[in-house]
N, C-alpha and C positions, 0 to 999 in steps of 0.2 A: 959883651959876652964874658968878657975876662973878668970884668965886676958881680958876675951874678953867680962864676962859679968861687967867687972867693966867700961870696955871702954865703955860698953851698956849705962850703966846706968850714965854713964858722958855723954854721948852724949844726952842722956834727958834729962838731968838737965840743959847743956848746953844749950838746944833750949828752953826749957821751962822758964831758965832767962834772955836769950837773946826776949823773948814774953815781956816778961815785962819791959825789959830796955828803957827806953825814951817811954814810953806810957804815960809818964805824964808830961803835960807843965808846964813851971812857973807858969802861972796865967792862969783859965778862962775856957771855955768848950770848949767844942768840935766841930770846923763850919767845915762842911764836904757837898761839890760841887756836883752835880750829873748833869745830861745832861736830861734835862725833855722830851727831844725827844726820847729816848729809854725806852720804858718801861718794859724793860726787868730787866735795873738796877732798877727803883722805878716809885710809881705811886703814885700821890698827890689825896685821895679823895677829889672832891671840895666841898663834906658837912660838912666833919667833918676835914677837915687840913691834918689830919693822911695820913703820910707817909710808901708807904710798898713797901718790894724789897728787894733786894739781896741786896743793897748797902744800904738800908737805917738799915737793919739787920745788917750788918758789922761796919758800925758808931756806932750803938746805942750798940756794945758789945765793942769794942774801948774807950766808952763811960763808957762804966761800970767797966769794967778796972781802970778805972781813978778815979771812984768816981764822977765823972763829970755829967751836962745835954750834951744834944748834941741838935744840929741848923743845919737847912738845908736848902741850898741857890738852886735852879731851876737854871738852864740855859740854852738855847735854840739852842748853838753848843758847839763841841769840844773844841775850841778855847779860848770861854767864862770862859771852867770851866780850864782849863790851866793857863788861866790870872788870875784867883781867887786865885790860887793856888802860882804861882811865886810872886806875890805880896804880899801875908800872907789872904789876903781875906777871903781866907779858908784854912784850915788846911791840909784837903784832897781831894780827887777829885777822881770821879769815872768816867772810862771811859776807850776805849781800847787806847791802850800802840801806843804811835809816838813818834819814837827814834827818829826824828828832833824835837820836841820838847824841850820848854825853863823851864821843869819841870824834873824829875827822878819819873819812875815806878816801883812798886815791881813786883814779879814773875804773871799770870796770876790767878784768883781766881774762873772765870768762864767764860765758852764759850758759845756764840749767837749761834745757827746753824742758818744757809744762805742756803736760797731755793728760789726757783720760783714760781711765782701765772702764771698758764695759763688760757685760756677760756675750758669750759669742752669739747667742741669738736676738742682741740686741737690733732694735732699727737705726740704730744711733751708727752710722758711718765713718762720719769725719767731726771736728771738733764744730762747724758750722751747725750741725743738727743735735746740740747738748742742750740747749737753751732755748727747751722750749714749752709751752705751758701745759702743764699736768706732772712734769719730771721731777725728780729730787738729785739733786749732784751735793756731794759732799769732797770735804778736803780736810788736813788736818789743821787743827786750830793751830798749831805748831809750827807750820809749814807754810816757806813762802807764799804758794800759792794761797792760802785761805784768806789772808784779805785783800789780795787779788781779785777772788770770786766777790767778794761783797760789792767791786764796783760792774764788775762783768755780767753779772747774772741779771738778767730782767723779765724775765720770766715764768723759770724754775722755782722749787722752792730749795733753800740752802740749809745743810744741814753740816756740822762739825764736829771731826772725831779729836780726843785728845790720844790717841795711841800712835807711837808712831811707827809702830810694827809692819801697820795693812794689815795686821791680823782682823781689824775690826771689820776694815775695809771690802775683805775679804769675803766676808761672814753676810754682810749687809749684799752686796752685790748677787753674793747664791740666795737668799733667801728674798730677793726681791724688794727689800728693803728701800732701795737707793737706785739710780740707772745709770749712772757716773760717778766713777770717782778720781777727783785730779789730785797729780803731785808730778813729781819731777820724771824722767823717759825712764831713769838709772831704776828708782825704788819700784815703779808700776812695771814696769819689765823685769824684776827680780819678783815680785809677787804673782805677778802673772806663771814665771813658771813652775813657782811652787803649788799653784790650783789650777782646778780644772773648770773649765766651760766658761774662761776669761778671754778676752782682748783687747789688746792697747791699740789704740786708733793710731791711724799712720800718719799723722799730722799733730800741729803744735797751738797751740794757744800764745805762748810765746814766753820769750827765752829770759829766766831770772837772772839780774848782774851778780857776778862773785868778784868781790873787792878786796882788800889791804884795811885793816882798823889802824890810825894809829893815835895816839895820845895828842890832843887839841894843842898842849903847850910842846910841840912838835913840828912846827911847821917848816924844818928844812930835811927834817926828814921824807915826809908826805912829798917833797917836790923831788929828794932825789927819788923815791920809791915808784914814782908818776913817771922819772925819766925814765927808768930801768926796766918798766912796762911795755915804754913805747921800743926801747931797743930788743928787750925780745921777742917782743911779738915781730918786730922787722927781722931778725936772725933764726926764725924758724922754734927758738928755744920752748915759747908757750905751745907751739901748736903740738910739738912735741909730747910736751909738760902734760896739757890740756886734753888731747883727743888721744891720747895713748894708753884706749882700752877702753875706759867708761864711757857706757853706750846714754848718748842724751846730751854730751857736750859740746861745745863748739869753743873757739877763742871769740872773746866781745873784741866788736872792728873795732878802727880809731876814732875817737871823738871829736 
């Protein structure tokens, strides 16, 4: 017994210095990327600057860590905040994980749920009844979910918006264009209550990873960043970070 709680107690200490190892660069603060299209990761008030989110909570502890300020650079695709990222740009990058990317991700830190906006006199109830033959479901080309839909759908026909307003989305759904339209709970419930004769199905399709980018020739960073994952989410810190307020997110379990 005495031996298994001394392995215990090494394997906390273990992850607990592996949290801190390479948390702190040479020089300078902390520039950490986010993707200003989801605002599930962070949202830029435009009165007062002030950034809030899951990711920008994550940087700014990151950040403390360090002893550091932290800097946050907006971007407008995936893509954007990858190239920030592989170049030195920024440090970090928040966004879900693409293993053809020219970057390295840590484990998941929290999941989008993906759902449907119908019109409210749809026959479409639950996400089981979207997929099915005569229907059109769209999503944005933009947006995690859309090629998603390219493996999911077998029935429907698919159709892709590049806006990423829901202005389109909007527009297609009143004038019958379209019978579904997916994206994340946050954006389809922010559209929803700015129109009328909409409803977000009360169920998920299921839930996008949100990750850590960090630079490929980085690999002790990426491990302390992986420890420091698994300790907040055990210290209550993500779920915090994560479910505090943004309707749609959950913390991603342990791997």
């Amino acid at each position: 017994m005495m031996r298994g709680l001394v392995a215990a107690a090494f394997l906390a200490f273990s992850t607990a210095m592996a949290a801190a190892q390479s948390l702190t660069p040479p020089a300078g603060g902390l520039k950490a990327a986010y993707l200003s299209t989801n605002p599930a990761q962070a949202i830029r008030n435009v009165v007062t600057g002030e950034i809030k989110g899951a990711a920008a909570e994550l940087a700014r502890e990151i950040a403390r860590r360090r002893g550091v300020a932290v800097s946050f650079a907006a971007f407008s695709s995936p893509a954007a905040v990858i190239e920030a990222v592989r170049t030195g740009a920024a440090e970090v990058g928040f966004l879900a994980p693409d293993d053809s990317a020219a970057v390295a991700f840590t484990r998941p830190y929290m999941l989008v749920q993906q759902s449907f906006l119908v019109r409210e006199d749809s026959a479409i109830k639950s996400v089981a009844d979207v997929d099915k033959a005569g229907r059109v479901i769209a999503a944005s080309s933009r947006d995690t979910i859309g090629p998603y839909l390219k493996g999911w759908v077998k029935q429907a026909a698919l159709r892709e918006s590049a806006d990423t307003t829901l202005q389109e989305a909007v527009a297609w759904l009143g004038d019958g264009a379209i019978d579904a339209f997916g994206g994340s709970r946050q954006r389809l419930a922010s559209a929803q209550r700015g129109a009328k004769g909409l409803r977000l199905l009360p169920d998920n399709l299921y839930g996008a990873p949100q990750a850590i980018a960090v630079a490929k020739d980085k690999p002790e960073l990426l491990t302390s960043l992986n420890a420091l994952i698994v300790e907040l989410r055990g210290n209550g810190f993500l779920k915090t970070a994560v479910e505090g307020g943004v309707e749609g997110v959950v913390v991603a379990p342990e791997m």
